[in-house]
C-alpha positions as CSV (number, residue, x, y, z in Angstrom):
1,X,0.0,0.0,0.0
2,X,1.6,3.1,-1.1
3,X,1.6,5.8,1.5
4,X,1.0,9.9,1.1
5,X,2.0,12.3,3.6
6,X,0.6,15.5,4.0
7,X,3.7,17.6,3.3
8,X,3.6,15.8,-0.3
9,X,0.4,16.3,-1.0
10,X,-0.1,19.9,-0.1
11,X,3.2,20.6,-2.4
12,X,0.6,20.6,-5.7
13,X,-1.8,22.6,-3.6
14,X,-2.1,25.8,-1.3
15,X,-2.9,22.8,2.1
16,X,-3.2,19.4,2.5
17,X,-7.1,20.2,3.4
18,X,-7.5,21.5,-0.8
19,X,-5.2,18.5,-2.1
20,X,-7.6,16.0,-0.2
21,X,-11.0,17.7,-2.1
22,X,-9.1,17.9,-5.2
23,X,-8.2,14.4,-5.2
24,X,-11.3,13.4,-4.2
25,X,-13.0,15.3,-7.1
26,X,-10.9,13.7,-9.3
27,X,-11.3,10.3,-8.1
28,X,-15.1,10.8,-8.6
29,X,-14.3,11.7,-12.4
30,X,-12.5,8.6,-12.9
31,X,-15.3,6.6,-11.1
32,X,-17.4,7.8,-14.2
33,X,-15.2,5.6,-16.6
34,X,-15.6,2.0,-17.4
35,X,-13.6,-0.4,-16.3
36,X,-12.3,-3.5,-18.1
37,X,-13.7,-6.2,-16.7
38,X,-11.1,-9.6,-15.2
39,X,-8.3,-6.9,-14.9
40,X,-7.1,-8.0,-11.9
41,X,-4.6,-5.7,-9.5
42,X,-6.1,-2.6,-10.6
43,X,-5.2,0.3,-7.9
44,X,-7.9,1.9,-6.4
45,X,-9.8,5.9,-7.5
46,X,-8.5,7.2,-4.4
47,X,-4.9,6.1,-5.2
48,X,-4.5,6.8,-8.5
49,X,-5.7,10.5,-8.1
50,X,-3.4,11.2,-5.1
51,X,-0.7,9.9,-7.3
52,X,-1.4,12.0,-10.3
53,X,-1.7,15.3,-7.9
54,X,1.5,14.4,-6.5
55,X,2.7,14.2,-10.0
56,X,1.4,17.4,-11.0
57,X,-0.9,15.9,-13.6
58,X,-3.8,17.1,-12.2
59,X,-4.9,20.9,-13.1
60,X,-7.2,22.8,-11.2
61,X,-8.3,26.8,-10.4
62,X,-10.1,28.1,-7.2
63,X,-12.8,30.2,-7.7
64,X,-14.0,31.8,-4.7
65,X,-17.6,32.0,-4.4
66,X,-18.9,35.4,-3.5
67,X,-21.1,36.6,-0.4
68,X,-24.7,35.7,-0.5
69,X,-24.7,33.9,-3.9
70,X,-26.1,30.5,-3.7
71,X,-23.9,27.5,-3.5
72,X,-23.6,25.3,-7.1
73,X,-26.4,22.8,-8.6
74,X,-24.2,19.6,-8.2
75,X,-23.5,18.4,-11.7
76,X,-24.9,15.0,-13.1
């Protein structure tokens, strides 16, 4: 099991708390995608998108949401 410290994660990200939501987004995205069936050893979302933030592969922009304005419709 491959193990992410804080420090590591918050380097691709202002704190650790925004490199945890980011990743998380992103695992969600990837949930969205089949999977081939019988492939056996496959890592899991949550892995696989803490590994591409740590790489830097994942892109991403704050917007900060401005007083009194209603939070988003979630998407789907």
């Amino acid at each position: 099991m491959q193990v992410f410290t804080p420090d590591e994660i918050a380097e691709r990200a202002t704190n650790k708390y925004l490199a945890v939501l980011v990743a998380a987004k992103y695992a969600r995205l990837l949930n969205e995608f089949p999977r081939i069936p019988g492939r056996s050893g496959e890592k899991k979302l949550t892995t696989r998108a803490l590994e591409e933030l740590s790489g830097g592969n994942i892109g991403f922009d704050v917007v900060p949401r401005r007083r009194g304005a209603p939070a988003p419709a979630p998407e789907g």
